[in-house]
Structures are given as structure tokens and as C-alpha cells.
C-alpha positions in Angstrom: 0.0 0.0 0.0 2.9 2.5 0.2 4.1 1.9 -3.3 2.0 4.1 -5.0 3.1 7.5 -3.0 6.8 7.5 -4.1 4.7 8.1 -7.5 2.4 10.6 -6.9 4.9 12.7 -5.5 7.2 12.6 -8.5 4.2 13.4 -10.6 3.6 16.7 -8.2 7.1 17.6 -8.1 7.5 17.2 -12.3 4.9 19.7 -11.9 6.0 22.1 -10.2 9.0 21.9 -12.0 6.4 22.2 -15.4 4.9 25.2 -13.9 7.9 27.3 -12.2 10.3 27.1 -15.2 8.8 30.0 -17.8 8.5 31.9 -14.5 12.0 31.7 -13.9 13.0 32.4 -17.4 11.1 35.6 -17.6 12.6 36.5 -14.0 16.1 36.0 -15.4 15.3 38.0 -18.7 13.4 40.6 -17.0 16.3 41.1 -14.5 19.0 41.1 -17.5 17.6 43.8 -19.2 17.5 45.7 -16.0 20.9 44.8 -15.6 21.6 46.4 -19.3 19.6 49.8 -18.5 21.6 49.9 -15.5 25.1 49.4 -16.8 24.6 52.3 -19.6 22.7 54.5 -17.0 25.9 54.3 -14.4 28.6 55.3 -16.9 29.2 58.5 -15.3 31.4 59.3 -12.0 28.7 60.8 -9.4 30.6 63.3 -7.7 34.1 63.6 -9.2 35.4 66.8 -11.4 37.8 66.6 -14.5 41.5 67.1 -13.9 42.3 68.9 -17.1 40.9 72.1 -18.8 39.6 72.4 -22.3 39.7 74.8 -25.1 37.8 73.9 -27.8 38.1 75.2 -31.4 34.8 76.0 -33.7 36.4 74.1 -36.4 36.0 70.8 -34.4 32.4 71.0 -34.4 32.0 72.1 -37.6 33.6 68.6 -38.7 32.1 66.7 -36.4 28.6 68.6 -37.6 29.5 67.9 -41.6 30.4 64.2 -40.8 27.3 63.6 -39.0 25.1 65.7 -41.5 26.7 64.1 -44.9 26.2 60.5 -43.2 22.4 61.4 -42.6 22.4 62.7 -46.3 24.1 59.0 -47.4 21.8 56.6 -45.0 18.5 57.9 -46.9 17.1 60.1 -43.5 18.7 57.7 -40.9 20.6 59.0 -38.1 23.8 57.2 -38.2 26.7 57.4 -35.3 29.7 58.6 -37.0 33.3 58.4 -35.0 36.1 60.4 -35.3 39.7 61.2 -34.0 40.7 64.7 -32.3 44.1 65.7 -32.3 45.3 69.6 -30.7 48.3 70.1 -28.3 48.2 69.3 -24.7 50.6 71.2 -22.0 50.2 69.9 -18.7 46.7 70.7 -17.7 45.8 72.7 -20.6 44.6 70.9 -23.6 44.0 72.3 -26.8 41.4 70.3 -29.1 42.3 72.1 -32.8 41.7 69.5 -35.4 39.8 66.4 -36.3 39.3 63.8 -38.8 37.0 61.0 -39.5 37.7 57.1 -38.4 36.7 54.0 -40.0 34.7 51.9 -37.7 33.4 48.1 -38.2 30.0 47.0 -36.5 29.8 43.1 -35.4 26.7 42.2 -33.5 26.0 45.6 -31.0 30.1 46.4 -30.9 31.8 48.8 -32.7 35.3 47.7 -33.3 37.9 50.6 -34.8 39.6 50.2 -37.7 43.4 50.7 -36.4 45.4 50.6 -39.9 42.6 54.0 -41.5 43.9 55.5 -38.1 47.5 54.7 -38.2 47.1 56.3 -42.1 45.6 59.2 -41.2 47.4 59.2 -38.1 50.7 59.7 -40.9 48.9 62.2 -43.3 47.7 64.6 -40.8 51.2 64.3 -39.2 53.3 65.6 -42.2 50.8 68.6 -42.6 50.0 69.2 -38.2 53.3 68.2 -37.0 52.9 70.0 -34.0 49.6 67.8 -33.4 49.1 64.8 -31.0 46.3 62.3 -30.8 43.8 63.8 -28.3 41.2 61.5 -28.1 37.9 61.0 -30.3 34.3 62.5 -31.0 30.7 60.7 -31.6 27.3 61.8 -32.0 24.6 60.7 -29.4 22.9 62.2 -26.6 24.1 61.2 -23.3 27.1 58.7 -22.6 26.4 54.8 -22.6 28.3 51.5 -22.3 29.0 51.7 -26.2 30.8 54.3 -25.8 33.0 52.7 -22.8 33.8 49.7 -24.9 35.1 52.2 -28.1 36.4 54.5 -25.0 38.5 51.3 -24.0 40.0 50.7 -27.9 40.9 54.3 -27.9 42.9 54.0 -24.8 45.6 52.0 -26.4 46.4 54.7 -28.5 46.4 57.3 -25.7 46.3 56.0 -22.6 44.0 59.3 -21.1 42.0 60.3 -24.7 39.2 62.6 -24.3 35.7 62.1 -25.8 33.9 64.8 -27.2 30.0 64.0 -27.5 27.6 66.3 -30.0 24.2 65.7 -29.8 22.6 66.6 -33.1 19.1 67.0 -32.0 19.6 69.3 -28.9 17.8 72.5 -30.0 18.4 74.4 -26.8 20.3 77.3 -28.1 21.1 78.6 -24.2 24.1 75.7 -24.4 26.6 74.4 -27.0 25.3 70.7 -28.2 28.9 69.7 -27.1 30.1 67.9 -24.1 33.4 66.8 -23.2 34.4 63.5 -21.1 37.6 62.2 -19.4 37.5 58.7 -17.6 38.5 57.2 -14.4 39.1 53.8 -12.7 36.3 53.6 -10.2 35.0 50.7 -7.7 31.6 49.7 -8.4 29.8 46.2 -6.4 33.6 45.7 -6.0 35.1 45.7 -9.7 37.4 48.1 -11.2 34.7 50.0 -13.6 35.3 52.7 -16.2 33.7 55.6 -15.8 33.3 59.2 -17.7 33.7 62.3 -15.9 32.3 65.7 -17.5 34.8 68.1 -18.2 34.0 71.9 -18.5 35.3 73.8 -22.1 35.7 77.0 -23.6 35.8 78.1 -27.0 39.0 79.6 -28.6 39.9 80.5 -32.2 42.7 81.8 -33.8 42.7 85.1 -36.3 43.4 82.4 -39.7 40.7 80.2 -38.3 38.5 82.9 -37.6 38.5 84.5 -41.0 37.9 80.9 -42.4 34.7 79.8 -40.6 33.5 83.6 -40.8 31.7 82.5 -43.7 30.0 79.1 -42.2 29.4 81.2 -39.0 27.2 83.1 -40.0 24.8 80.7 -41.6 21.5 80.1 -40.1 19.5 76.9 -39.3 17.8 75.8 -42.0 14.3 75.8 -40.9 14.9 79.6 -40.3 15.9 80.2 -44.1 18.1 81.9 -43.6 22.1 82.1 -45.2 24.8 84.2 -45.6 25.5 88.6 -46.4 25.4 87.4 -50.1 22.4 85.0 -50.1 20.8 87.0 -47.9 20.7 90.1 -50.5 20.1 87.9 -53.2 17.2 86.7 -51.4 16.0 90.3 -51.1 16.6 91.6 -54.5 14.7 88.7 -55.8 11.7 89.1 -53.4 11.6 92.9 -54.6 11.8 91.9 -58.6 9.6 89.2 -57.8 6.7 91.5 -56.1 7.8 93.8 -59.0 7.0 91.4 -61.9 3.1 90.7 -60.0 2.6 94.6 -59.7 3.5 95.3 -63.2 1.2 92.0 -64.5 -1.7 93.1 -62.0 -1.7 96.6 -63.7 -1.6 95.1 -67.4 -4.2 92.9 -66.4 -6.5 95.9 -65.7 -5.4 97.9 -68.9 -6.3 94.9 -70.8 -9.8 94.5 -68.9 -10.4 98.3 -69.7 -9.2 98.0 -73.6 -11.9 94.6 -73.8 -14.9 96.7 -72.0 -14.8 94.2 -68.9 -13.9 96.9 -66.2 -15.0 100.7 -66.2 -12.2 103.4 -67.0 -11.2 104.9 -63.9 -9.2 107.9 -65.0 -7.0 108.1 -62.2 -5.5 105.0 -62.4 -5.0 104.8 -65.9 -2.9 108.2 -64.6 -0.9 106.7 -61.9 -0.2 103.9 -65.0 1.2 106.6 -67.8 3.4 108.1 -65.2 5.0 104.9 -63.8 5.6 104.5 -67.6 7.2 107.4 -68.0 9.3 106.9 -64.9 11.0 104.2 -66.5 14.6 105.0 -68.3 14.7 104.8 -72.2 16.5 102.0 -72.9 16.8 101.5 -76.1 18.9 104.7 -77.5 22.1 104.9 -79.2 23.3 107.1 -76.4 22.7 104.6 -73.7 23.9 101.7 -75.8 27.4 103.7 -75.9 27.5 104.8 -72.2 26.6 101.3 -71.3 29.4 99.7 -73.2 31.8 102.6 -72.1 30.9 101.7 -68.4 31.6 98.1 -68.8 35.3 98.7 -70.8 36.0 101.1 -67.6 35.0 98.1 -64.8 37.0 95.5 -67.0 39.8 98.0 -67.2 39.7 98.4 -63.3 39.5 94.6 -62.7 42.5 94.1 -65.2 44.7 96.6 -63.6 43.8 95.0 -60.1 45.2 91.8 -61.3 48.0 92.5 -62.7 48.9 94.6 -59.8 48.5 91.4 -57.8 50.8 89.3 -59.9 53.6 92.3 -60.0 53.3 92.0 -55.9 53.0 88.0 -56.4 56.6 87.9 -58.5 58.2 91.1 -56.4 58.1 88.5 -53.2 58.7 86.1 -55.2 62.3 87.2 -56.2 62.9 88.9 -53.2 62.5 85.8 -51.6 65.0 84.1 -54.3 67.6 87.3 -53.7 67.5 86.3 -50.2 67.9 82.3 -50.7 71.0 82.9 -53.3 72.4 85.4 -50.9 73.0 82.4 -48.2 73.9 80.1 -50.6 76.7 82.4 -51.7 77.2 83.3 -48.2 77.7 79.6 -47.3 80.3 78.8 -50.0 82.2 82.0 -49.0 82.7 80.2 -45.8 83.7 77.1 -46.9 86.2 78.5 -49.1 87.6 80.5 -45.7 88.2 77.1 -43.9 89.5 74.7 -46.7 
């Protein structure tokens, strides 16, 4: 009689077993992606301050904001996350963020792996032009800091072993701030493990009198949901609004004078006034004595801008051979001493 219950308590217990597994499961994934969320919401350093000081050059961000924008353009509306390296000078403290230029990067499942032999080329390149340059660290696009960007952080570290990151967030439109921020990281101990973490680092904005008469141009450009543009687009823009409301005034009044001349409008006397004088307010174009002065105007500009440039090149070629006097003059100078000493 006591057979049976070994039985019907295995049957209970495979039950149980039946039953509690999915919960577990979901459990486990439920407390993984909390896990996740977590890990990229605890990137930053809670109450630590950077150790260096910034100065940041507009020319950065406007090659971090062409990458970003032209990558946008090529994915078809998409917003991509472009990477990039920074390079500047750094004295003690003080470090000076000048230059940039675009890395290679290779996606494999969710990590984004650097392509070291584009770097080590440009790396070269940039080198012979900036050699005053270092490697500074690297720039991406995104709001605020996540573990993605700790893992690229942690590739970047083997070519400096303190880089910077400099974040742009391309949909901030707060315009009380710079959609910029700059990070540093530190070793920190978190649930007992050596963690990396990023630590905000304050910036200010400095230009040079070459850069500044470069980016002038770029500067002053407008978003383009305001429609706006440059000094020369913006007075195009105006002159063609004026020729434009011009060409509808004109057409409204010939309209009229054509509605009169059919019968399908009354004469009204005092416009058809106001019409023959703006007529007669209008230059006579067609005469041989404008025809002349006209062409005698243009011979005078082209004169002007002919004179201009050759006064340019005689400047161009006077430096040029003072510049040659100069070079022959050591030359000469160095086989004089020669000649003393052998």
C-alpha cells in the first residue's frame, strides 16, 4: 500500500517543476535587461570633477557637424553614429582640441570595433601637414554617454592612454548651451570591480585670427528651418523678393489695362494716370546714347579689374624674387665660408 506515494509525489514535483520554469526564465530576462539599463545609465562618475581644462576650437564642431550631417544625407534620412579622432596640443593641464578627422569603424553584432590601420594612415597624413599635433582623443554623436561608448572608449585607450571624448548631440535645440560635451575617464569601484567611468569636463571656445576669417563664412549661416544664409544670399534673397513683387505689380496693372481695352472693367481715370506716369518713370533703354554709355561703363570696370590683377601678380613675383635674392644670398654666403676654412 505505500508503493503508489513514491509516485504521486514525483508526478507533483515534475509539476511544479512544469509550472515554475517559464517563470524563472522571464525572471532571469526581466532582471538582465534591468541589468543592461543599468550598466549604460551608471557610466558617469557621481561626484568627481575633471583634472584637465579644455579649449575647444569651432572648427571641431563644424567637422564633427559635416560628418554627421553628410552620413544622414548618405543613409537615406537615418541618423547614423559617425566616430572620429581629435588631435590639438596638450601642456600639462591645458589641452588644446584644434583638429579632427574621421575614423573607419566596423560593426559586429552591438560592438563597434575601430579600424586601427585607416587611423595609423591618417594618423601619418595629418602628421606631415600638423606636426605639431598629437592624438587627443575621439568625438561621436549621441545624446548622453552609454556603455557603447566605454567599450570604443577602452579601444581608444591603447592609443592614448587618457583620450578625451567629445560627445555632439545633433538633436539638442536648446540654443542657451553648445550641443557639445566633453568626457575624461577614471578607474572607479563599483559592487567591487574596477569599472570605467566618464567624468564631465568643462570647455571654452578659442579661435585663432586664420581660423576665424575661415569659418566667418560658415558662421554666420542660419538653421535651415529659419531660411536663412549668408550677407550674399541674404541680399540675393531680397533683391529677388523685390523683382519678384515687382514682376506681380506690373502684371496686375496690365491685367487691368487689358480689362479696360476689352470693356470688362469701367475706365477709372485716375488709375489709368498713376499707369502713364510709372511708364514714363522708367529709363529709355533702347537709345544709341545709352547703348554707348553702357558699353563705355563696362570697358572702364573691366579695365579696373585688369589693372587689379596685374597689380597682384607684379606683388606676387616682387616676393617672389625677393624671396629668391634672399635664398642665393645664403647660398653664396655659405660657400664664401667654406672656401675661408678649406
Amino acid at each position: 500500500m505505500s508503493a503508489p506515494t513514491p509516485k504521486a509525489s514525483t508526478e507533483t514535483m515534475e509539476a511544479e517543476e512544469m509550472d515554475t520554469t517559464p517563470v524563472s526564465t522571464e525572471a532571469l530576462s526581466a532582471e538582465k535587461s534591468s541589468m543592461d539599463t543599468t550598466t549604460d545609465k551608471n557610466v558617469m562618475a557621481s561626484g568627481a570633477t575633471g583634472s584637465v581644462t579644455c579649449s575647444l576650437h569651432p572648427l571641431v564642431i563644424m567637422n564633427v557637424s559635416e560628418h554627421w550631417t553628410r552620413a544622414r544625407a548618405q543613409a537615406e534620412g537615418q541618423a547614423p553614429q559617425v566616430f572620429g579622432a581629435l588631435i590639438g596640443k596638450q601642456k600639462g593641464r591645458n589641452i588644446e582640441i584644434m583638429n579632427s578627422f574621421e575614423l573607419v569603424v566596423n560593426t559586429i553584432g552591438e560592438n563597434t570595433i575601430i579600424d586601427r590601420d585607416y587611423y595609423n594612415m591618417k594618423e601619418e597624413q595629418f602628421k606631415q601637414v600638423f606636426s605639431e599635433m598629437d592624438f587627443i582623443g575621439w568625438y561621436t554623436t549621441g545624446e548622453n554617454p552609454n556603455n557603447s561608448d566605454i567599450k570604443v572608449h577602452k579601444q581608444i585607450c591603447d592609443i592614448n592612454e587618457s583620450p578625451i571624448m567629445l560627445k555632439l548631440n545633433p538633436y539638442d535645440k536648446n540654443i542657451d548651451h553648445m550641443p557639445v560635451a566633453l568626457y575624461e575617464s577614471v578607474i572607479d569601484l563599483v559592487s567591487g570591480e574596477a569599472t570605467m567611468l566618464f567624468v564631465p569636463l568643462t570647455y571654452t571656445l578659442a579661435t585663432e585670427e586664420a581660423e576665424r576669417i575661415g569659418v566667418d563664412h560658415v558662421a554666420r549661416m542660419a538653421s535651415m528651418e529659419s531660411n536663412e544664409s549668408s550677407l550674399v544670399a541674404e541680399h540675393l534673397t531680397a533683391q529677388h523678393s523685390a523683382i519678384k513683387m515687382l514682376h506681380s505689380r506690373v502684371k496686375l496693372v496690365l491685367e487691368y489695362m487689358k480689362a479696360v481695352q476689352s470693356g470688362e472693367l469701367p475706365r477709372n481715370h485716375e488709375i489709368l494716370r498713376e499707369a502713364y506716369s510709372m511708364c514714363h518713370r522708367l529709363p529709355v533703354v533702347q537709345s544709341a546714347r545709352f547703348r554707348q554709355d553702357f558699353y563705355n561703363q563696362c570697358n572702364d570696370v573691366g579695365l579696373m579689374t585688369y589693372l587689379g590683377t596685374l597689380t597682384k601678380s607684379c606683388n606676387d613675383l616682387n616676393q617672389f624674387v625677393n624671396k629668391f635674392n634672399v635664398l642665393y644670398e645664403r647660398q653664396g654666403l655659405g660657400r664664401r665660408m667654406r672656401g675661408i676654412f678649406f
